[in-house]
Backbone as CSV, one residue per row, in Angstrom:
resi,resn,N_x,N_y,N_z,CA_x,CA_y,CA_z,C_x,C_y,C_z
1,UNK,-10.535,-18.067,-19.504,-11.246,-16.842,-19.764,-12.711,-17.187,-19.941
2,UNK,-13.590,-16.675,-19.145,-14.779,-16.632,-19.332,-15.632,-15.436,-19.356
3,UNK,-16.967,-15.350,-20.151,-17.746,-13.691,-20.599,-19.027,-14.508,-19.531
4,UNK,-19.610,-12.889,-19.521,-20.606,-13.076,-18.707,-21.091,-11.513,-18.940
5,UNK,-22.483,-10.909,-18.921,-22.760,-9.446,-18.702,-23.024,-9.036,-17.481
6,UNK,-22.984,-7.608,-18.110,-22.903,-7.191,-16.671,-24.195,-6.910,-16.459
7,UNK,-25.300,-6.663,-16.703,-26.775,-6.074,-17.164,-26.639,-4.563,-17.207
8,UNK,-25.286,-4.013,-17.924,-25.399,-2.930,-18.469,-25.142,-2.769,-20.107
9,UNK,-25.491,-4.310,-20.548,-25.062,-4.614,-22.039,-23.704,-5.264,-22.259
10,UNK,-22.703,-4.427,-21.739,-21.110,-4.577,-21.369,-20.551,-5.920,-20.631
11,UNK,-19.914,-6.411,-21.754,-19.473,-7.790,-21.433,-18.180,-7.662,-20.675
12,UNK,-18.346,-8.386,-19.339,-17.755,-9.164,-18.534,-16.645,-10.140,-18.974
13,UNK,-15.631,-10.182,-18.809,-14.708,-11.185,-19.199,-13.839,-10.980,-17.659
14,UNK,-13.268,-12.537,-17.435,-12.913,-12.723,-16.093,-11.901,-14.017,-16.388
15,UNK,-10.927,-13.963,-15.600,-10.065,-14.838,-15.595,-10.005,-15.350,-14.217
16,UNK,-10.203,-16.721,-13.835,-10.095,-16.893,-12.636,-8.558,-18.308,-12.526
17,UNK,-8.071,-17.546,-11.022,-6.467,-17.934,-11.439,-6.303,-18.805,-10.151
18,UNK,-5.923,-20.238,-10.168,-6.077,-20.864,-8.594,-4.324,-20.333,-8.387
19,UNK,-3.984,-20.891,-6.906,-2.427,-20.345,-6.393,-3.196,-21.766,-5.467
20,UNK,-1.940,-22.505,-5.396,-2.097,-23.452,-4.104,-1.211,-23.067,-2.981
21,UNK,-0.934,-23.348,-2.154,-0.512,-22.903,-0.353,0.965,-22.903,-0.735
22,UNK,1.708,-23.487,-1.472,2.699,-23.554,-1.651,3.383,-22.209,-2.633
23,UNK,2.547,-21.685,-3.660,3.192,-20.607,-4.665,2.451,-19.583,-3.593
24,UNK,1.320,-19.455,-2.740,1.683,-18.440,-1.906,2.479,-17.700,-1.083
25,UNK,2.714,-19.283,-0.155,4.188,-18.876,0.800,5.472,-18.638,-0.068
26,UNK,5.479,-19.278,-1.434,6.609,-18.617,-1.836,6.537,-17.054,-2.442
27,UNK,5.219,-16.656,-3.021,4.869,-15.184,-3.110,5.241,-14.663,-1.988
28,UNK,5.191,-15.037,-0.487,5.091,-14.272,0.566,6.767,-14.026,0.885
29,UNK,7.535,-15.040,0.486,8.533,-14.573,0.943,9.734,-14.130,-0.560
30,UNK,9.264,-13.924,-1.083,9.350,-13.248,-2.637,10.095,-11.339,-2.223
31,UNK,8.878,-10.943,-1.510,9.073,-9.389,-1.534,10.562,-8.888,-1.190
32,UNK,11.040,-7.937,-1.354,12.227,-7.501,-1.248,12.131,-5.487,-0.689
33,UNK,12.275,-5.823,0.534,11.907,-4.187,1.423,13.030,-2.941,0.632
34,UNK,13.459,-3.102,-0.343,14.186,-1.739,-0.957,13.635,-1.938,-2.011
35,UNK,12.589,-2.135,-2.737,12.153,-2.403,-4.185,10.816,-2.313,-4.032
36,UNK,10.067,-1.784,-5.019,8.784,-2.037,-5.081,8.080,-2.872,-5.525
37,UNK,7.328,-3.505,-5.501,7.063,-4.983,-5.436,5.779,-5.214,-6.680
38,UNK,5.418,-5.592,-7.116,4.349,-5.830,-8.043,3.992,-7.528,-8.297
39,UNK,2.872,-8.205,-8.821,3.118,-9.107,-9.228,2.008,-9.031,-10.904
40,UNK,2.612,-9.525,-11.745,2.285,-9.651,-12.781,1.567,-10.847,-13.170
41,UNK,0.514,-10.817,-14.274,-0.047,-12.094,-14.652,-0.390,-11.795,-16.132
42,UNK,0.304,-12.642,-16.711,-0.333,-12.311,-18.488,-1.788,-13.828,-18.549
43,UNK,-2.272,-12.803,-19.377,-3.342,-13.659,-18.983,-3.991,-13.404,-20.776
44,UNK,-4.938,-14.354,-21.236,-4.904,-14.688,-23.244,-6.195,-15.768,-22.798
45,UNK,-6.698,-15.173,-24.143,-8.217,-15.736,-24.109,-7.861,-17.478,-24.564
46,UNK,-8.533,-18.475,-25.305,-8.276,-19.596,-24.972,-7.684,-20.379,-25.864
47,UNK,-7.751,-19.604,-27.203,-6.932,-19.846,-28.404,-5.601,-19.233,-28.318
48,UNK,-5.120,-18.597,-27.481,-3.911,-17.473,-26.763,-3.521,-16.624,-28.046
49,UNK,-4.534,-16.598,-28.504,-4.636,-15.279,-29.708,-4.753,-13.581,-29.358
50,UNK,-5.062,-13.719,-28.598,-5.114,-12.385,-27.433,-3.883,-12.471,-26.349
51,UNK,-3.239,-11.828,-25.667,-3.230,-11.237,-24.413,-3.000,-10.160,-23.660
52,UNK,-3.112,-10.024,-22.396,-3.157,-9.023,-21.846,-2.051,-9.314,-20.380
53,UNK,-1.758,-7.738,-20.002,-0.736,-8.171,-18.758,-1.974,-7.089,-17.843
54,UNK,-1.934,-8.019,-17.130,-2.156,-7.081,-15.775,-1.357,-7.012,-14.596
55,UNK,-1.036,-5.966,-13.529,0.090,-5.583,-13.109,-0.765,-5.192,-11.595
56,UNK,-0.113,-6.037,-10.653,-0.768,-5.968,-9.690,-0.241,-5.520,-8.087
57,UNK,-0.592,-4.462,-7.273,0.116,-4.693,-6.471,0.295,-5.554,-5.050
58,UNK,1.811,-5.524,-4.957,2.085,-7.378,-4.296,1.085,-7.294,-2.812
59,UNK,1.381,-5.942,-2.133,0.829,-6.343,-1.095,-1.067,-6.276,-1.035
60,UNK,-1.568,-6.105,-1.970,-3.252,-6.130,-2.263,-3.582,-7.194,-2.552
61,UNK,-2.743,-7.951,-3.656,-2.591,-9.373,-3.717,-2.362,-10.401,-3.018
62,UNK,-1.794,-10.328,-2.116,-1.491,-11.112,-1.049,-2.676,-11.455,0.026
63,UNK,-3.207,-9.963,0.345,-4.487,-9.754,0.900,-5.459,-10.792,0.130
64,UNK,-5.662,-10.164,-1.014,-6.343,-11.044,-1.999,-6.173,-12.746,-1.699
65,UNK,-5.233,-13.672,-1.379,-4.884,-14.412,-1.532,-5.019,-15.452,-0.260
66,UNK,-5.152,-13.769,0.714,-4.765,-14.719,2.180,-6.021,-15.523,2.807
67,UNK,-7.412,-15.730,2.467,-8.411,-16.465,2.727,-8.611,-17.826,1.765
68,UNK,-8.791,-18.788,2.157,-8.478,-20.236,1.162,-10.789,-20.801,1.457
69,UNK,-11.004,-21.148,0.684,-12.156,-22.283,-0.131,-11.917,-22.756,1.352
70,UNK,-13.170,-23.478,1.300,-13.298,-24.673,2.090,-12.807,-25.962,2.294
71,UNK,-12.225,-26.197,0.811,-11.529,-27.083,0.675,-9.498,-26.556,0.738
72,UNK,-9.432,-25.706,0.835,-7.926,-24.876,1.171,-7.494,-24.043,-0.230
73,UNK,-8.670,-24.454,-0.776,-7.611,-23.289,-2.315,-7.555,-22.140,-1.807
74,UNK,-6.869,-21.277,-3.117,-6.769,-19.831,-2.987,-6.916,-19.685,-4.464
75,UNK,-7.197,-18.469,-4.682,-6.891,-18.038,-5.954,-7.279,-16.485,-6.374
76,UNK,-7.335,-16.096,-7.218,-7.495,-14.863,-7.488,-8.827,-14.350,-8.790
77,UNK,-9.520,-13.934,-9.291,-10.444,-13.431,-10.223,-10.231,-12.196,-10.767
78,UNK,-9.541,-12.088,-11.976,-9.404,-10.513,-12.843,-10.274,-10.978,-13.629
79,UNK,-10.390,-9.374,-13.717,-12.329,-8.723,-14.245,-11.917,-7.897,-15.137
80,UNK,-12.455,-7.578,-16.124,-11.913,-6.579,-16.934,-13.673,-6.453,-17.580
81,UNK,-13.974,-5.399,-17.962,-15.660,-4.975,-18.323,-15.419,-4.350,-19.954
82,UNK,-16.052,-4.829,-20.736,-16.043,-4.391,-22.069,-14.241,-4.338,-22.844
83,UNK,-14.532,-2.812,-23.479,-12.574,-2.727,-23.789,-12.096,-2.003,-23.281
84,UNK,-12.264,-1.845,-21.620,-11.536,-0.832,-21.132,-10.523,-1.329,-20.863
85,UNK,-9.408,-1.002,-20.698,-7.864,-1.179,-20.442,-7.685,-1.317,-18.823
86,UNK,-8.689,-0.829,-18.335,-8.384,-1.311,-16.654,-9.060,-2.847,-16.285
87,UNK,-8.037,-3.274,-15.332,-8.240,-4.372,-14.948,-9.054,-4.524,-13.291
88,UNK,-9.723,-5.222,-13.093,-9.927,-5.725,-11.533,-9.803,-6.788,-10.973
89,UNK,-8.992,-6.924,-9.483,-9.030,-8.405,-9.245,-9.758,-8.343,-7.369
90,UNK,-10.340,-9.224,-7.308,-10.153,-9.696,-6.264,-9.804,-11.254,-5.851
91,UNK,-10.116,-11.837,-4.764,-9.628,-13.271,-4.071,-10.798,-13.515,-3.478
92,UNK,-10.856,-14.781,-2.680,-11.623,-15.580,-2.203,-12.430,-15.165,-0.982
93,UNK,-13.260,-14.591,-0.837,-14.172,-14.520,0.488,-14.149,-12.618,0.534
94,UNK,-13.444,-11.813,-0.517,-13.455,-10.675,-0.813,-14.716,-10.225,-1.561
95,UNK,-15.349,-8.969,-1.721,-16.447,-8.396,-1.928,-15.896,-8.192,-3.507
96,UNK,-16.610,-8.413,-4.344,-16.606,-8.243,-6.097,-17.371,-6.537,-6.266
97,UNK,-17.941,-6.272,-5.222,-18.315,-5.148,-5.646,-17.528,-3.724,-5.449
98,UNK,-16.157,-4.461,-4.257,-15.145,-3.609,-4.443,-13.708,-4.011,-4.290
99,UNK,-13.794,-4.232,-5.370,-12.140,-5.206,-6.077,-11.226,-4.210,-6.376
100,UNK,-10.093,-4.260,-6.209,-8.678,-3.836,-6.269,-8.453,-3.399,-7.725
101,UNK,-7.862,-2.641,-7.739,-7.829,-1.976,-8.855,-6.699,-2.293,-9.758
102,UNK,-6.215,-2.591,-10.768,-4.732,-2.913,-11.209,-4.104,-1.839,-11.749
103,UNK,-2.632,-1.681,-11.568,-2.368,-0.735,-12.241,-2.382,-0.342,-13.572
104,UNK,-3.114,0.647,-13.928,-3.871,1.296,-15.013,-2.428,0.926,-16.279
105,UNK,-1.755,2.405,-16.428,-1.071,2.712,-17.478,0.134,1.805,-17.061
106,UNK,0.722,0.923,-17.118,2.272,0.319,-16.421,2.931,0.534,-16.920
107,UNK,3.298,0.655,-18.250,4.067,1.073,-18.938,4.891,2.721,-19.342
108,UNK,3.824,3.272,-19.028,3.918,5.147,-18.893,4.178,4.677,-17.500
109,UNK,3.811,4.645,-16.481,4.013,4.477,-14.801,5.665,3.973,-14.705
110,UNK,6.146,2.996,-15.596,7.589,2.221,-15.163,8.096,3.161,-15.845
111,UNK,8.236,3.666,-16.447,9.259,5.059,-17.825,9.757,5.611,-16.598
112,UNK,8.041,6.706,-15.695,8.338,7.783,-15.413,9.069,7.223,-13.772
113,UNK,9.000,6.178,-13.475,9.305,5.775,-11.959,11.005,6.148,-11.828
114,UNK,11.659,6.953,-11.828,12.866,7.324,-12.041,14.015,6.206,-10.751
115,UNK,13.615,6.649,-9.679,14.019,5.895,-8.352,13.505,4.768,-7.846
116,UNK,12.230,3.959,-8.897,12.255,2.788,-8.412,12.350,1.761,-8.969
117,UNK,12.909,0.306,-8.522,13.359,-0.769,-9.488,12.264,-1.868,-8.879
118,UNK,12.356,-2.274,-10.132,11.623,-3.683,-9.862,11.995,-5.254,-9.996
């Protein structure tokens, strides 16, 4: 976990998450076509006195995932701005100025999802 501002006063906190070639392809073949798919990351500041889940969806993530470093990493960056409860992520060679959104409420969202499993 690292802070940073944003130069709107509002602190920046960001988690940046590597995935090597191997937990990708197994993310990739993970999904299951009658289910809706999500991938989750709990993520706790550095004393793990905090945490937080963010709830992501699989196929934005993947996107997210599918460009590697120069050297072949991959990885992912959740953003979260002050104490708002929404999360942002993007991946490697993706625009920060328009990052993926995580799902907001997950918990009210999984209650009301009547017909779908995860």
């Amino acid at each position: 976990m690292q802070f940073e501002h944003n130069g709107l006063g509002r602190k920046k906190t960001y988690w940046n998450i590597p995935f090597c070639t191997f937990e990708y392809e197994k993310l990739k073949v993970f999904k299951k076509n009658k289910f809706t798919n999500y991938i989750v990351l709990i993520l706790a500041n550095k004393s793990f006195t905090n945490t937080w889940i963010a709830v992501l969806d699989y196929e934005k993530c993947l996107n997210c995932l599918s460009n590697t470093t120069q050297q072949g990493n991959r990885g992912i960056r959740v953003t979260r701005i002050g104490s708002e409860r929404i999360f942002y992520y993007t991946g490697v060679g993706k625009s920060e100025k328009e990052p993926e959104k995580c799902l907001f409420d997950y918990i009210t969202y999984f209650e009301k999802s009547e017909n779908k499993s995860i």
